[in-house]
Every structure is written in structure tokens, then in C-alpha cells.
N, C-alpha and C positions, 0 to 999 in steps of 0.2 A: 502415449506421448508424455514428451517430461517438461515441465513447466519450471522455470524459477520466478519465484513472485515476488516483487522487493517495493516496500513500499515507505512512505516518509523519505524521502532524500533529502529532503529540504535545500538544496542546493548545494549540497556534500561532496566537493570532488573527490577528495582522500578517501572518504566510506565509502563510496558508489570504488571506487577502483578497485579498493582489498575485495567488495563483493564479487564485482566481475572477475579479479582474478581467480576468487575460489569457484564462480560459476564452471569456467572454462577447465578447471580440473575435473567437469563431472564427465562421467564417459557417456557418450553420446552427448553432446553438450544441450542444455535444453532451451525451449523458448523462454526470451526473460520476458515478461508484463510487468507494466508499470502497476501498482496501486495506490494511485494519486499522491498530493504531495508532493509532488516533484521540484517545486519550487519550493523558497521559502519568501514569503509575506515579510516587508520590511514593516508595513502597518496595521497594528492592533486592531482588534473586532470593533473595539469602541470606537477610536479612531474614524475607523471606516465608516463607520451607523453617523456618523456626525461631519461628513466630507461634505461640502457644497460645491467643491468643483474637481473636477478629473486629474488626477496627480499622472505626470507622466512616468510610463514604466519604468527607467533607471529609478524615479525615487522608493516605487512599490514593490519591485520585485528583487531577491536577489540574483542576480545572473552574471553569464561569462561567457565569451566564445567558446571555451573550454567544455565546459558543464554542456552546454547547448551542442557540441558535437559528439555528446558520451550520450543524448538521447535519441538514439536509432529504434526504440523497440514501444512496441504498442501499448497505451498508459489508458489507466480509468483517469477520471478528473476527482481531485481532492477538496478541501476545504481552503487550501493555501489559494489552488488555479481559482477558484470562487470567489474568495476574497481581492485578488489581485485585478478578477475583471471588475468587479463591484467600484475598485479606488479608484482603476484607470479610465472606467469607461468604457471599454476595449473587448471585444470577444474575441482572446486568444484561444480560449481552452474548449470554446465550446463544443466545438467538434469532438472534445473528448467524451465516451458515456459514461455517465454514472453508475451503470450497471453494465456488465460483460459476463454473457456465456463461456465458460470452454465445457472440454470433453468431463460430463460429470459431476461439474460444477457453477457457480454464476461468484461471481468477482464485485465488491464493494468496497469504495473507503471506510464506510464505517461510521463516518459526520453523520448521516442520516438515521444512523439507530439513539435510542434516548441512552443516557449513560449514567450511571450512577457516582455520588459525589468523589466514591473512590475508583473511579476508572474503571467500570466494569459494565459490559453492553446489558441491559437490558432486555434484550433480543439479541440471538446471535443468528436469526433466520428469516429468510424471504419465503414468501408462500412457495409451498411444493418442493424445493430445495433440499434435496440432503447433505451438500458439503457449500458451506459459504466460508467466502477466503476474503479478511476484510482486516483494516490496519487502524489508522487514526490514534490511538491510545500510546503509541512506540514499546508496547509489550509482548510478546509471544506466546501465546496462551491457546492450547484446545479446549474447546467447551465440548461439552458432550450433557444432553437437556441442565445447558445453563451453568454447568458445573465448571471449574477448571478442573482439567487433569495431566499428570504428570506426566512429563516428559524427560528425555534426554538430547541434548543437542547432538546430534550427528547420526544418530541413531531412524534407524527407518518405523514407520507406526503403519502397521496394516488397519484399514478403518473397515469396520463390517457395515453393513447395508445398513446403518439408522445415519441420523442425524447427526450433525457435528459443525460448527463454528472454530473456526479457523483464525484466529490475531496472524498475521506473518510479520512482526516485531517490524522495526524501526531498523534502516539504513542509516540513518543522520546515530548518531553519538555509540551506536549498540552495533553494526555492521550485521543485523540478523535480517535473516530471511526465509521460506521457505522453498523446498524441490516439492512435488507436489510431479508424480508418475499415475496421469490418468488411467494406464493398461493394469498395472498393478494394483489402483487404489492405496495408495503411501501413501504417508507423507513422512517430510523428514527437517525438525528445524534445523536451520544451519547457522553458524556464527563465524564471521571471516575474522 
């Protein structure tokens, strides 16, 4: 099965569209999944840590009619959805999980692993896992134990049976994402 994984939108109509149109040129078109983020948080962590009372969601989130009918497909929950219930009060996202199985792999924002001062996860793995596909950073990066390794956009990467961490970059400002073909074991970053 073929996946697209796109994650950070942050409220991006313009990025989120270039990606969907490049999705829709893949043949066999694939399932797209959110990796949280989907919103963007109008107010800062600090901000939030210091609220004493419920800001209503026009002031907390950024949204649109628009935006809100381009998300039809199944989403993890981010640090932005987190944030946003935290200011308002509100459990919108809750329903969302923090973690998701598919075929071969388990799905992560990424907020939950420690990160190092220059952006660089810590952990790129959940117990027992051999491919975790996870975002937050807005960079595109394979790990392979811990390492980055090289890539080419557009290009397919066959992954052998070890481990591997997975960034699938930033939709908001980068339009990058990854296809990710469970039958095959790919993967392939893509840039709209």
C-alpha cells in the first residue's frame, strides 16, 4: 500500500495544495495521513504556561473554511492541536492519536522525543519498531542508528530489515513530504 505522509501544515493553504497536487500525480494515488500540526497556534508556549483563562479559538488557532475543507484524511495530533486545546480549553483534537500504526510502521509527531539544541531527535525509535515516520523539526532527514543519511528528493530508497527514523519534512514554508510504499519497503522524499 502507498502512503503519503505530510506533516507541519501549520495552516498552509498554498503548501498543503502544491502537495496535494503533486500527490495526485503518483499513480495509484496513495493514502495521505496527517502527521500532526495541522494547525498553526496563534499563542506562544510561554504565553499558554501563563493563560488564567480560556482564549476563544478564533484567537488561538489559525483557521479558514477553506483550510478546514482540505482536511478529509486521517491526522496524528501535533504539538500546535496540544497547544491550541491547552489555551482554549476545548478538546478538539483529542480524538486524534499520538501514535498510529500502519502496514510496517507506527506514525509520530516527533514533540515527544527529547531534541537536541540543534534540531536533532535524540531517539528517532519507539520500542520494537523498525521504521518510525515522525515530523516536528520541518526537516527531511533518514536516520539510520541515529545517523542522518543521504538522500535525493524524488528518488525511491529501498530500506532493509533494520531500523530507521524517518523526519517527513514540513508542508508549511518547504511543501516536502514523504510516499512511503508499505508492499515494496520505499521510501521516497518528495518536494512540490
Amino acid at each position: 500500500m502507498k502512503y503519503a505522509l505530510i506533516g507541519d501544515i501549520h495552516s498552509s493553504i498554498d503548501d498543503l495544495q502544491a502537495v496535494f497536487h503533486q500527490i495526485q500525480t503518483i499513480p495509484d494515488t496513495p493514502t495521505i495521513i496527517g502527521m500532526g500540526d495541522l494547525y498553526e497556534c496563534k499563542i506562544g508556549k510561554k504565553k499558554v504556561a501563563t493563560l488564567t483563562a480560556p482564549l476563544p479559538l478564533t484567537v488561538a488557532q489559525e483557521n479558514s473554511t477553506q483550510f478546514e475543507s482540505m482536511l478529509t484524511f486521517p491526522s496524528i495530533r501535533g504539538n500546535q492541536e496540544e497547544r491550541i486545546m491547552r489555551a482554549t480549553g476545548l478538546s478538539l483534537y483529542n480524538h486524534l492519536p499520538l501514535v498510529m500504526p500502519i502496514d510496517g510502521a507506527r506514525l509520530i509527531h516527533g514533540h515527544q522525543f527529547e531534541w537536541s539544541a540543534d534540531w536533532q531527535p535524540l531517539t528517532t525509535h519507539l520500542p520494537d519498531d523498525t521504521l518510525v515516520f515522525f515530523g516536528h523539526s520541518h526537516d527531511s532527514v533518514l536516520y539510520r542508528k541515529k545517523k542522518p543519511q543521504s538522500f535525493t528528493f524524488g528518488e525511491p530508497i529501498l530500506l532493509e530489515k533494520k531500523k530507521y527514523g524517518i523526519n517527513v519534512g514540513s508542508v508549511v514554508d518547504n511543501r516536502e513530504w514523504v510516499l512511503y510504499d508499505s508492499s515494496a519497503r520505499t521510501i521516497t522524499f518528495m518536494k512540490a
